[in-house]
TORKEVO-958273 format. One record per residue (C-alpha): x, y, z; residue in three letters. Coordinates in nm, 2 decimals. Each point is the difference from the previous one (the first is absolute). Example, Ala and Ser with C-alpha at 12.3 -4.5 7.8 and 13.67 -1.06 7.14 Angstrom:
2
+--------+--------+--------+--------+
|     px |     py |     pz | residu |
+--------+--------+--------+--------+
|   1.23 |  -0.45 |   0.78 |    Ala |
|   0.14 |   0.34 |  -0.07 |    Ser |
+--------+--------+--------+--------+
END
This chain:
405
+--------+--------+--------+--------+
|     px |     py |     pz | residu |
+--------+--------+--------+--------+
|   2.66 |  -0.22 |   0.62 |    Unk |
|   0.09 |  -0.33 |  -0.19 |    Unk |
|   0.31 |   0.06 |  -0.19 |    Unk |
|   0.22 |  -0.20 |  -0.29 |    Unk |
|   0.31 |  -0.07 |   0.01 |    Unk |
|   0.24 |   0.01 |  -0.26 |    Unk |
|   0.05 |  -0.40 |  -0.05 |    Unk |
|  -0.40 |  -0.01 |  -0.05 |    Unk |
|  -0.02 |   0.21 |  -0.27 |    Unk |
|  -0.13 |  -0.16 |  -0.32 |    Unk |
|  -0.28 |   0.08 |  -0.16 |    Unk |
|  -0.30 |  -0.17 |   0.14 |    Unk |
|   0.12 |   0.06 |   0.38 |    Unk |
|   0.01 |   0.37 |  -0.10 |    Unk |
|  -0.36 |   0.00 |  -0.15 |    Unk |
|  -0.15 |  -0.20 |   0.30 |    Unk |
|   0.18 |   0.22 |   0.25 |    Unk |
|  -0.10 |   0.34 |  -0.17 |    Unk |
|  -0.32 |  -0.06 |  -0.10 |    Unk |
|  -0.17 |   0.09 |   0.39 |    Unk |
|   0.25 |   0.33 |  -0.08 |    Unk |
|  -0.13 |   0.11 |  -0.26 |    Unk |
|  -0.32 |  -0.04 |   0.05 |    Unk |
|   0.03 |   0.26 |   0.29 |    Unk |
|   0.18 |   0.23 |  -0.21 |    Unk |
|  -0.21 |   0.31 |  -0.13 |    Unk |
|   0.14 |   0.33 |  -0.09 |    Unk |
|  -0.21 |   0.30 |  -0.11 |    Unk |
|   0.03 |   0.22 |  -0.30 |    Unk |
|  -0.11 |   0.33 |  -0.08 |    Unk |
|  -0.26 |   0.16 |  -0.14 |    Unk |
|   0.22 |   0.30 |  -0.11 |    Unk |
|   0.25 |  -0.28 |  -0.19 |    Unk |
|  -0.27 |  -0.07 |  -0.27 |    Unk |
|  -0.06 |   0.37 |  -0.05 |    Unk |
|   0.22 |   0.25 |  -0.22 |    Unk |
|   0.30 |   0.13 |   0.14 |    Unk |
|   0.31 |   0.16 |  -0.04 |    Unk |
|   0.29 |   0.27 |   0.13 |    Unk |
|   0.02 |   0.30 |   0.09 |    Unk |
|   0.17 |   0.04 |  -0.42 |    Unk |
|  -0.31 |  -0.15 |  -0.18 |    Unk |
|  -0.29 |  -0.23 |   0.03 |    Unk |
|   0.00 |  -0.33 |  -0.25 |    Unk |
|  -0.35 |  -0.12 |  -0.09 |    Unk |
|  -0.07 |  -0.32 |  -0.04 |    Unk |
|  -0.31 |  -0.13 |  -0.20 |    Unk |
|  -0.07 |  -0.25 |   0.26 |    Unk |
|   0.05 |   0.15 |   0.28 |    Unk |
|  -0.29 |   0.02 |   0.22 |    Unk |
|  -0.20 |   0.33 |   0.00 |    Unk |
|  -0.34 |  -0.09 |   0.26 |    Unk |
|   0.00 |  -0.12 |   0.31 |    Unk |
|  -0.17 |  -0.32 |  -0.16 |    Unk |
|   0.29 |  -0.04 |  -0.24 |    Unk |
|   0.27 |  -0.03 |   0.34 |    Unk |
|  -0.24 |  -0.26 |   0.13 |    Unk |
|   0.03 |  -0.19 |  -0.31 |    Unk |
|   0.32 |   0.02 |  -0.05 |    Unk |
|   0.06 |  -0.12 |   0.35 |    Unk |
|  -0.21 |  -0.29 |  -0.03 |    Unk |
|   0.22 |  -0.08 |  -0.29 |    Unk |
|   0.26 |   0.00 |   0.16 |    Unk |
|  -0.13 |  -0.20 |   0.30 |    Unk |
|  -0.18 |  -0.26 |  -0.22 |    Unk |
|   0.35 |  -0.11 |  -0.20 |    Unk |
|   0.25 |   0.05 |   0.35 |    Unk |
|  -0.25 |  -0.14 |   0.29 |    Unk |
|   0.17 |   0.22 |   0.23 |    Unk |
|  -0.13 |   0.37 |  -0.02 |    Unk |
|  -0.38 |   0.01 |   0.14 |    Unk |
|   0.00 |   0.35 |   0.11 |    Unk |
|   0.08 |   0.33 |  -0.16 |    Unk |
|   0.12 |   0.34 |   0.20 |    Unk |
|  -0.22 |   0.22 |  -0.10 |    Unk |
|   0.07 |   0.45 |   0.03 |    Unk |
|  -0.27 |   0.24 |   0.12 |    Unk |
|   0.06 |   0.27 |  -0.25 |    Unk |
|   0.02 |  -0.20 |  -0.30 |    Unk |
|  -0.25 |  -0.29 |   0.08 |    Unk |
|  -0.26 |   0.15 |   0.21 |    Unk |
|   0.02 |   0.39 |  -0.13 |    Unk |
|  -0.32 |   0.03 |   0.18 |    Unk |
|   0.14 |  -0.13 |   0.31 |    Unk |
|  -0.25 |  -0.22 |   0.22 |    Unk |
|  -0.29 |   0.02 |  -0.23 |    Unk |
|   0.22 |  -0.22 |  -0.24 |    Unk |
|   0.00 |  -0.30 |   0.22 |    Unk |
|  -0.32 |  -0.15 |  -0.08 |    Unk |
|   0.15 |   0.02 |  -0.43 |    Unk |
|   0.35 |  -0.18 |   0.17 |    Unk |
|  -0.13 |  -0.25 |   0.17 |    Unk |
|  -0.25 |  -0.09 |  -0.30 |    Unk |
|   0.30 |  -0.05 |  -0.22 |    Unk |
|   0.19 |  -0.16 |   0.26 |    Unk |
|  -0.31 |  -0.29 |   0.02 |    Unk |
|   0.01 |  -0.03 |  -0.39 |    Unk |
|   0.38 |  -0.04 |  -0.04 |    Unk |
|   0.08 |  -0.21 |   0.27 |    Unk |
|   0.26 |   0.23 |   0.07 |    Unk |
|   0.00 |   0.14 |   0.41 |    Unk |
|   0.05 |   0.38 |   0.07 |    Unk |
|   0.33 |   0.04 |   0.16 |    Unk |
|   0.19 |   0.26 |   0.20 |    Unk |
|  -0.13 |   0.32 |   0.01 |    Unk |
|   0.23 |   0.31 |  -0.11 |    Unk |
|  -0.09 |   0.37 |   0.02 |    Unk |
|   0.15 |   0.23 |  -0.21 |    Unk |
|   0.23 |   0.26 |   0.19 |    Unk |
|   0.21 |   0.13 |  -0.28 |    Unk |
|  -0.23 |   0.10 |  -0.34 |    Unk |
|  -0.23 |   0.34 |   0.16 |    Unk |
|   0.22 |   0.32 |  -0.08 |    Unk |
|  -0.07 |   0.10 |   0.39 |    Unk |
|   0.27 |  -0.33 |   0.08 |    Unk |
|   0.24 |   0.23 |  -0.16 |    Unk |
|   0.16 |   0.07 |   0.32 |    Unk |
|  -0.09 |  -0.33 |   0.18 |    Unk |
|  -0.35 |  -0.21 |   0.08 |    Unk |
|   0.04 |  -0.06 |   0.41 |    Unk |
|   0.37 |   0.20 |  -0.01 |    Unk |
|  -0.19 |   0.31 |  -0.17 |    Unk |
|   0.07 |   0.31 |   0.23 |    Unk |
|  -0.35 |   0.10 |  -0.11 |    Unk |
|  -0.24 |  -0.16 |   0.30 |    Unk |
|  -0.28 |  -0.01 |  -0.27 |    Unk |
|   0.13 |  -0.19 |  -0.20 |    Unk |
|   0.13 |  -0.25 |   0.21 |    Unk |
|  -0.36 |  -0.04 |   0.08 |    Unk |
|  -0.14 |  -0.02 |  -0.33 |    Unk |
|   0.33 |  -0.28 |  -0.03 |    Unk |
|  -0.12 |  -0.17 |   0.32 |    Unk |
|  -0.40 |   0.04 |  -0.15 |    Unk |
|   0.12 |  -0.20 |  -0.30 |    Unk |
|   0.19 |  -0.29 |   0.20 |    Unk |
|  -0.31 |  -0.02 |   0.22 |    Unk |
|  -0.24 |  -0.03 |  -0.27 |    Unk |
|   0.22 |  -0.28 |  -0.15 |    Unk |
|   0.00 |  -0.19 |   0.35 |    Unk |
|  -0.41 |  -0.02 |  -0.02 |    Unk |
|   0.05 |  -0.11 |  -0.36 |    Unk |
|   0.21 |  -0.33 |   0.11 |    Unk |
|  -0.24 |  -0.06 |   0.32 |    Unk |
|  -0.27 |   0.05 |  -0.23 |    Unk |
|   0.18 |  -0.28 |  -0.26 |    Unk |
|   0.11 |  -0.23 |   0.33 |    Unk |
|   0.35 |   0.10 |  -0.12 |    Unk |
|   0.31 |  -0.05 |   0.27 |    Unk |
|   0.24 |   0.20 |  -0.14 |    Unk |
|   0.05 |   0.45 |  -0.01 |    Unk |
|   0.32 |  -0.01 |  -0.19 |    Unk |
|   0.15 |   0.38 |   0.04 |    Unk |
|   0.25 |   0.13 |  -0.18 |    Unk |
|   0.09 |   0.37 |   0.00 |    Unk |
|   0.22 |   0.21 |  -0.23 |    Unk |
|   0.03 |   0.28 |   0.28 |    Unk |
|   0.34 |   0.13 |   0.03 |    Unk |
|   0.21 |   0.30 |  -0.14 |    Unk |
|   0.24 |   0.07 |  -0.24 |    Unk |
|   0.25 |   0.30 |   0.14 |    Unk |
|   0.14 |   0.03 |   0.37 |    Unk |
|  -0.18 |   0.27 |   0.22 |    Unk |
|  -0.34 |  -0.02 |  -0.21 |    Unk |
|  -0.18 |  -0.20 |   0.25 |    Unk |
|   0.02 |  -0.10 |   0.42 |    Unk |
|   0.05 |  -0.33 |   0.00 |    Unk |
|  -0.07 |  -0.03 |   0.32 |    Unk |
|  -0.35 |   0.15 |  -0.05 |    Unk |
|  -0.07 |  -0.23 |  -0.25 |    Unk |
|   0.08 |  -0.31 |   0.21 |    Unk |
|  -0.25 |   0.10 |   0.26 |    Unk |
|  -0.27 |   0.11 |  -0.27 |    Unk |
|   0.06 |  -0.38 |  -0.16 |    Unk |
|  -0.05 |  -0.13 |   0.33 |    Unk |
|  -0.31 |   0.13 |   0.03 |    Unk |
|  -0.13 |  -0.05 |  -0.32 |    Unk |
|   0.11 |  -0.37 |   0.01 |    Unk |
|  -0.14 |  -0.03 |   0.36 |    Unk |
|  -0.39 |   0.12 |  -0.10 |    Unk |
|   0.01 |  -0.23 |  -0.27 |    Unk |
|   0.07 |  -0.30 |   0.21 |    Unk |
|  -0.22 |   0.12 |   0.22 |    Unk |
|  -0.28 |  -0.04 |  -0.28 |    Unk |
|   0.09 |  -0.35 |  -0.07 |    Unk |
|  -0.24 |  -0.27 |   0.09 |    Unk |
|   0.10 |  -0.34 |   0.16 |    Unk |
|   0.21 |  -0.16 |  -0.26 |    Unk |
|   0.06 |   0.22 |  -0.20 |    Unk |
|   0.40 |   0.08 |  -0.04 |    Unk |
|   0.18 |   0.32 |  -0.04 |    Unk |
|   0.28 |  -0.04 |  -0.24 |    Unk |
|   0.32 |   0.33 |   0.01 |    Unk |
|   0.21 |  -0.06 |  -0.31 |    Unk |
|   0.32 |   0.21 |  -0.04 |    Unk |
|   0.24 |   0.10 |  -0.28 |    Unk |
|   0.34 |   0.19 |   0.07 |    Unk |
|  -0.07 |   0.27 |  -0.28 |    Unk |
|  -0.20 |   0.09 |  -0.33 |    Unk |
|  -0.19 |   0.17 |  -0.07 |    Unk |
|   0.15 |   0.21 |   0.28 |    Unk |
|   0.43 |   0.03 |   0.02 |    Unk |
|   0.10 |   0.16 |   0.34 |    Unk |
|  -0.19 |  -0.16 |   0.22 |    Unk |
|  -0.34 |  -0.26 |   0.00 |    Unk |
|  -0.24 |  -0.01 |   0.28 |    Unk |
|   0.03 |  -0.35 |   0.03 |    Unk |
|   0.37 |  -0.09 |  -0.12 |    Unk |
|   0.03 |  -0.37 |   0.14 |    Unk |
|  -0.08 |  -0.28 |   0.15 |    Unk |
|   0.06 |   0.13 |   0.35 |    Unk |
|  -0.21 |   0.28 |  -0.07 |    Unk |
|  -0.28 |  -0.20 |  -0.09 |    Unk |
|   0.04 |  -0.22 |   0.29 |    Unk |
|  -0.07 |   0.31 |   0.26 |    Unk |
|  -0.22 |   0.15 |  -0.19 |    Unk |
|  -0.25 |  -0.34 |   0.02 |    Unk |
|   0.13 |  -0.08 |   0.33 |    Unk |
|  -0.10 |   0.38 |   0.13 |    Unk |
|  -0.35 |  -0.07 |  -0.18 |    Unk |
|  -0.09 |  -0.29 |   0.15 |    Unk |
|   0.00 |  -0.41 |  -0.02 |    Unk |
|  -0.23 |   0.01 |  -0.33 |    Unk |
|   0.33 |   0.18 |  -0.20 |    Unk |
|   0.26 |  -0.20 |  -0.17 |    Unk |
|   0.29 |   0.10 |  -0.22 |    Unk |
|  -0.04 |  -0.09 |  -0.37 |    Unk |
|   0.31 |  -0.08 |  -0.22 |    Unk |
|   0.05 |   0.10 |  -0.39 |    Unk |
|   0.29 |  -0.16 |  -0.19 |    Unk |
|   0.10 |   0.31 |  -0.13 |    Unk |
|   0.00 |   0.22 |   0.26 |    Unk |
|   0.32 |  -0.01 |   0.15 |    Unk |
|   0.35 |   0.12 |  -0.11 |    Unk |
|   0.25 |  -0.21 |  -0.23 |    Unk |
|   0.12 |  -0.27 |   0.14 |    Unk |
|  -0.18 |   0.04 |   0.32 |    Unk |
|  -0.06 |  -0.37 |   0.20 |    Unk |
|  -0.38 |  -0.05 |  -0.01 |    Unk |
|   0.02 |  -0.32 |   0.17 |    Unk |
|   0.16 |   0.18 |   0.30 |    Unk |
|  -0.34 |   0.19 |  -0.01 |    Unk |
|  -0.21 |  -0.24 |   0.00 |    Unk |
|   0.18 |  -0.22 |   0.26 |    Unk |
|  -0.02 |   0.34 |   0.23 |    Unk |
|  -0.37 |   0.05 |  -0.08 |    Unk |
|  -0.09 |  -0.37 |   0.11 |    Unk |
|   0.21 |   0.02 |   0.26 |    Unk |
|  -0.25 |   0.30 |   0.12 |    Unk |
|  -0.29 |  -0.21 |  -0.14 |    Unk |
|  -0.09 |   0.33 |  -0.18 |    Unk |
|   0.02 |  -0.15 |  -0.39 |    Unk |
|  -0.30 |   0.07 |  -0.13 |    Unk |
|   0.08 |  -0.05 |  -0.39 |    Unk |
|   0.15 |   0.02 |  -0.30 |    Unk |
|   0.04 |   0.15 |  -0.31 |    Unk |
|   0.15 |  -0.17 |  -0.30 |    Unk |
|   0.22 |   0.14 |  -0.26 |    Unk |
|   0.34 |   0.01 |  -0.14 |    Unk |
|   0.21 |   0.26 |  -0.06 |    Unk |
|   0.37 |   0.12 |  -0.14 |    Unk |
|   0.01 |   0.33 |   0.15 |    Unk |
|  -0.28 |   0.15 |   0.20 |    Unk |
|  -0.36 |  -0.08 |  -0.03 |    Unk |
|   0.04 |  -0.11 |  -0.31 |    Unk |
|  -0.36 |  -0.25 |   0.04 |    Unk |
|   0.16 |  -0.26 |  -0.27 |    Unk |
|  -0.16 |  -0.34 |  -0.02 |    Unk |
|   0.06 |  -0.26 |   0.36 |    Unk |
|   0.36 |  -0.15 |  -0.07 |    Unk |
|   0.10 |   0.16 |  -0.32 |    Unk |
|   0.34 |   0.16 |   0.14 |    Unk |
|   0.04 |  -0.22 |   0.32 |    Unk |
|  -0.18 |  -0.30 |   0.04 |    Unk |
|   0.25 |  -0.11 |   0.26 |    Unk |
|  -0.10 |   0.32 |   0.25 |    Unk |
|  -0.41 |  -0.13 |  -0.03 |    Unk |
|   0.08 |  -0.38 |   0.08 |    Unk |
|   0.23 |   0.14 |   0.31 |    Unk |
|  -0.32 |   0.21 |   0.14 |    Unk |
|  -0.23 |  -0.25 |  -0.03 |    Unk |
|   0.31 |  -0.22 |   0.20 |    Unk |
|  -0.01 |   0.22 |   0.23 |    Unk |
|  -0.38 |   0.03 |   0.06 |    Unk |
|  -0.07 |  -0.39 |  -0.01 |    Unk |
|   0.34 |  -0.07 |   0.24 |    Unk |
|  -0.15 |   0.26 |   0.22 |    Unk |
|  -0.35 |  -0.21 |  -0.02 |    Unk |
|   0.13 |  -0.33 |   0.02 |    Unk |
|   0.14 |   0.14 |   0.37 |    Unk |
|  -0.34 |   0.15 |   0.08 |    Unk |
|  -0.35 |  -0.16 |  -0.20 |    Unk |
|  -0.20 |   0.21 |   0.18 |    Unk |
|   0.06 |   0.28 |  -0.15 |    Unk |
|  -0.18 |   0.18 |  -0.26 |    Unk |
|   0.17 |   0.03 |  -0.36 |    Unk |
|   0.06 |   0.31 |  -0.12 |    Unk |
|  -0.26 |   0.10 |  -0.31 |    Unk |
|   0.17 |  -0.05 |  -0.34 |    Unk |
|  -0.05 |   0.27 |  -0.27 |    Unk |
|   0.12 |   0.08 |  -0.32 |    Unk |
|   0.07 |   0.38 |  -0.02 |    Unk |
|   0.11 |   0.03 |  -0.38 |    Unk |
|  -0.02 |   0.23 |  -0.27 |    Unk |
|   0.04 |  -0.16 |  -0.36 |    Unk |
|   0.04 |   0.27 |  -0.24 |    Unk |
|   0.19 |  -0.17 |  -0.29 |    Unk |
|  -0.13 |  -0.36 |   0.04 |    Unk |
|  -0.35 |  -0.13 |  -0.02 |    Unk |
|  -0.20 |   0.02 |   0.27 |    Unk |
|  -0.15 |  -0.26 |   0.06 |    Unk |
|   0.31 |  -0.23 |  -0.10 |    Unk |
|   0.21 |   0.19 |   0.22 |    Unk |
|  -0.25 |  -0.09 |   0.31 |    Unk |
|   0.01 |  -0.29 |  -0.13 |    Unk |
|   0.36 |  -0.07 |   0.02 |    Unk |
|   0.04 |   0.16 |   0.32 |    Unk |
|  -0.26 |  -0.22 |   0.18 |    Unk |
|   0.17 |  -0.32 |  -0.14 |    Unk |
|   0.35 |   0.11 |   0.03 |    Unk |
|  -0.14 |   0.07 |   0.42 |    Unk |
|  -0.14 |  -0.35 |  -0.03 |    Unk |
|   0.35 |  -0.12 |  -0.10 |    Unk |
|   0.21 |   0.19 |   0.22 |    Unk |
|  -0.25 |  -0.08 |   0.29 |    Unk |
|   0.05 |  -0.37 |  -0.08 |    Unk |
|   0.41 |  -0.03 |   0.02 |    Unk |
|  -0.02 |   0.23 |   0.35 |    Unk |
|  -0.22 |  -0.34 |   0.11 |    Unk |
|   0.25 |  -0.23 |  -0.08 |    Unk |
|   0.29 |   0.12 |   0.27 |    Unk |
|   0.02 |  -0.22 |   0.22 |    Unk |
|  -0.04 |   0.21 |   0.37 |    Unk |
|   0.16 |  -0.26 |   0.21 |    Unk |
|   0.33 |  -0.06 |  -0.21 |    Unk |
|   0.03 |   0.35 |  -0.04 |    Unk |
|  -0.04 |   0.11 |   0.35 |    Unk |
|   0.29 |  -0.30 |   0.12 |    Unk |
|   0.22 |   0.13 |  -0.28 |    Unk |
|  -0.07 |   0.36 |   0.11 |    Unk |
|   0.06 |  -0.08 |   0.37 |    Unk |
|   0.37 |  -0.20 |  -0.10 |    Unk |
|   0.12 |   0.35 |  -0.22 |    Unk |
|   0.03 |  -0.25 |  -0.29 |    Unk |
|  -0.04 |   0.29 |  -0.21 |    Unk |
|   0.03 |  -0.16 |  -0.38 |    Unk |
|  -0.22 |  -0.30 |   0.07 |    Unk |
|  -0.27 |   0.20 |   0.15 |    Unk |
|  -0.02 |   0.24 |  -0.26 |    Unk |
|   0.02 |  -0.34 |  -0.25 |    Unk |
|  -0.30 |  -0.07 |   0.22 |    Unk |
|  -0.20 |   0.32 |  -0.08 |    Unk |
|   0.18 |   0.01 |  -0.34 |    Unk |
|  -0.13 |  -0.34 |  -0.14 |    Unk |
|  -0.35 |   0.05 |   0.09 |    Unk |
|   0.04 |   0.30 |  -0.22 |    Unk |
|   0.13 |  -0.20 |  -0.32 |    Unk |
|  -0.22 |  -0.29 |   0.06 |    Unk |
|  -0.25 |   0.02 |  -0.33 |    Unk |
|  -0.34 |   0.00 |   0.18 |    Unk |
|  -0.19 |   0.07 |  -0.41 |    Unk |
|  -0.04 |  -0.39 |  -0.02 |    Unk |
|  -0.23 |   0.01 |   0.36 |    Unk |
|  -0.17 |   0.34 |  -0.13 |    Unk |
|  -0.14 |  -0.18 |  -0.31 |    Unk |
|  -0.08 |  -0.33 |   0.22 |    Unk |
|  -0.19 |   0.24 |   0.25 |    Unk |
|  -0.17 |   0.17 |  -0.30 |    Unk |
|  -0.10 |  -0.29 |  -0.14 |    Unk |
|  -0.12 |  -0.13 |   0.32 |    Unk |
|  -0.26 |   0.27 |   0.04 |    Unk |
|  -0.10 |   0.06 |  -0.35 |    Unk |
|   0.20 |   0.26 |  -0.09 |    Unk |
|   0.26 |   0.07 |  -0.33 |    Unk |
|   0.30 |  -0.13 |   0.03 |    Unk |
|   0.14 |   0.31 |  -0.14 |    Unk |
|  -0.20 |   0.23 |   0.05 |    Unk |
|   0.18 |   0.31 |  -0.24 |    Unk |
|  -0.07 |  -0.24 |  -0.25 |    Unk |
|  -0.38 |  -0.06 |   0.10 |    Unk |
|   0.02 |   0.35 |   0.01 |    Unk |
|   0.13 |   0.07 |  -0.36 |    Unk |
|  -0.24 |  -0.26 |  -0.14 |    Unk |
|  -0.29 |   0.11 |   0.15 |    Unk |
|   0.00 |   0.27 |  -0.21 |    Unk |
|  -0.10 |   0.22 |   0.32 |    Unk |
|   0.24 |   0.33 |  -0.08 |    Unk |
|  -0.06 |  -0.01 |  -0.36 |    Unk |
|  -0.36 |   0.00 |   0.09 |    Unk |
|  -0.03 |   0.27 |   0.29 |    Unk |
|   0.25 |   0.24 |  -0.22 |    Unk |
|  -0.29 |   0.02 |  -0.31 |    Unk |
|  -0.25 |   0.07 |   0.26 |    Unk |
|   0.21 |   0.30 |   0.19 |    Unk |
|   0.20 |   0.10 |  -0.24 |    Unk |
|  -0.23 |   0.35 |  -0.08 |    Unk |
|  -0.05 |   0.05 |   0.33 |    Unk |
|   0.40 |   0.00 |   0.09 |    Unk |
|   0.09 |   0.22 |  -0.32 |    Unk |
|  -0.04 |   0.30 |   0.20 |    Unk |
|   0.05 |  -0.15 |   0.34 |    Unk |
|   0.12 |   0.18 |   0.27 |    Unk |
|   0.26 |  -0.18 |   0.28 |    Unk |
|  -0.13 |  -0.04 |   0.35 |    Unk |
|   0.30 |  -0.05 |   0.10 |    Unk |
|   0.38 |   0.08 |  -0.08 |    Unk |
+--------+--------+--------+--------+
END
């Protein structure tokens, strides 16, 4: 990877350097971030949110049109195909007319009143099959959508000591996560996110990163691990993760978030910017040492229940963009000598300036480049979009109900 050093940094070296960047960089947003949400305290309606499957394709395409860097949207079985496979023909017809690609594919293991006691964890053998039915079902909806990616996360886990075997459940997962790699076709990836606790407080099926890592390792060569911003403790050193999991060449992808004290899902960068620039460092140091490998799928996993939607996805994908951008700037080869001579305040100058560099300037000249809005909240507050959608949703969202707290 071509890097810049500090002494080139002005502003037209920075756009010419980033621009082959950024026009690899794409990170995909959810179809569950345009809908109405909330917590677990109350759900907070919003006139524009979206209410159809159409109106999360729009509003995706929205957001893709003023950013240029979000082509694809995760899409989730329950709430996007309730009728499970028969709704792929309806998906892909609205995936054609936005522009906008069906992403990873995420089944729902954590809404049905039988996962009250766990989804492949349950004790009950029949409903670990009807859990396992569901995840199969949504592996023949993303062959049948030529999508890569099974993203699986599981809320399994329980709240007092003695309720459950834990050991049981480690062999049932094992199963469970072994027939479903076993139904993937060639291609296709098996993604095993974890989450240290909530909703479940003694102990969760699938705690960590490690884990995750045996658990796709013991599935087979199709599994990865998938990381979410927010799923780990306070303070805990997510770089080190994802320096462990390339290591392994078992990073599969990643979710996107910020958060101040659990899985908060706050907008990319809002409470540490710093922590998002020093994990994309640590992907792009670990692909400047290795090209051949395969970059992990980027994905917004957010839940915007106070701002606006859309201007929340919004400023998430362009806050990524910016974030991405200064990670490209460290300069690899004067980092790795410093690192080498333990000259411990210039390298972290090194890693540190990148960081501070103002990369907005490029940003615009890259926007401009290709057609885009040079600020594109601003496009997005002209355009006259929100103002627009929220007249024709608003009666639908008075009584909404959230798909998601």
């Amino acid at each position: 990877m071509t890097t810049l050093g500090p002494s080139d940094s002005n502003a037209a070296n920075i756009a010419d350097h980033l621009s082959k960047h950024l026009d690899r960089f794409a990170i995909e947003v959810p179809s569950w971030g345009f809908a109405n949400t909330g917590t677990r305290f109350g759900k907070f309606v919003q006139p524009s949110a979206a209410h159809t499957l159409e109106e999360k394709f729009a509003d995706a395409a929205q957001v893709h049109q003023l950013s240029g860097a979000s082509p694809s949207m995760a899409m989730h079985v329950l709430w996007d195909f309730p009728n499970g496979i028969r709704d792929v023909a309806k998906v892909c017809d609205l995936s054609r007319h936005y522009g906008i690609r069906a992403g990873a594919i995420n089944p729902n293991l954590f809404e049905s009143q039988n996962y009250k006691f766990g989804s492949f964890g349950n004790p009950d053998a029949a409903i670990r099959q009807q859990a396992l039915d569901h995840v199969l079902e949504s592996v023949a909806i993303a062959r049948e959508m030529n999508n890569a990616d099974l993203s699986l996360w599981f809320a399994d886990g329980s709240n007092y000591p003695g309720t459950q075997n834990i050991r049981h459940r480690i062999d049932w997962f094992q199963e469970g996560l072994s027939k479903t790699h076993a139904a993937l076709a060639p291609g296709q990836r098996m993604l095993v996110e974890y989450k240290p606790f909530e909703p479940a407080f003694y102990h969760t099926d699938i705690a960590d990163w490690g884990m995750a890592l045996l658990f796709a390792r013991a599935a087979g060569p199709q599994a990865f691990v998938l990381v979410d911003t927010g799923h780990h403790y306070q303070a805990q050193n997510i770089e080190q993760v994802l320096a462990w999991l390339q290591h392994e060449k078992m990073l599969g992808g990643f979710h996107f978030n910020d958060r101040r004290y659990a899985d908060d899902d706050l907008t990319l960068g809002s409470i540490d910017p710093y922590q998002v620039f020093r994990l994309f460092h640590e992907i792009l140091s670990y692909h400047s040492e290795h090209p051949e490998a395969a970059a992990p799928a980027y994905v917004v996993d957010q839940s915007h229940n106070l701002k606006n939607k859309v201007k929340a996805m919004l400023q998430t994908v362009l806050t990524a963009q910016e974030l991405y951008a200064k990670a490209c700037l460290v300069d690899h080869a004067q980092l790795a000598k410093m690192q080498s001579e333990c000259r411990l305040v210039e390298a972290e100058e090194c890693l540190r300036s990148a960081f501070w560099t103002d990369v907005r300037p490029a940003l615009r000249q890259w926007r401009r480049e290709r057609g885009l809005a040079e600020d594109p909240l601003q496009a997005l507050r002209d355009s006259g979009y929100i103002e627009r959608v929220a007249a024709e949703r608003g009666s639908k969202n008075k009584n909404a109900v959230s798909s998601y707290a």
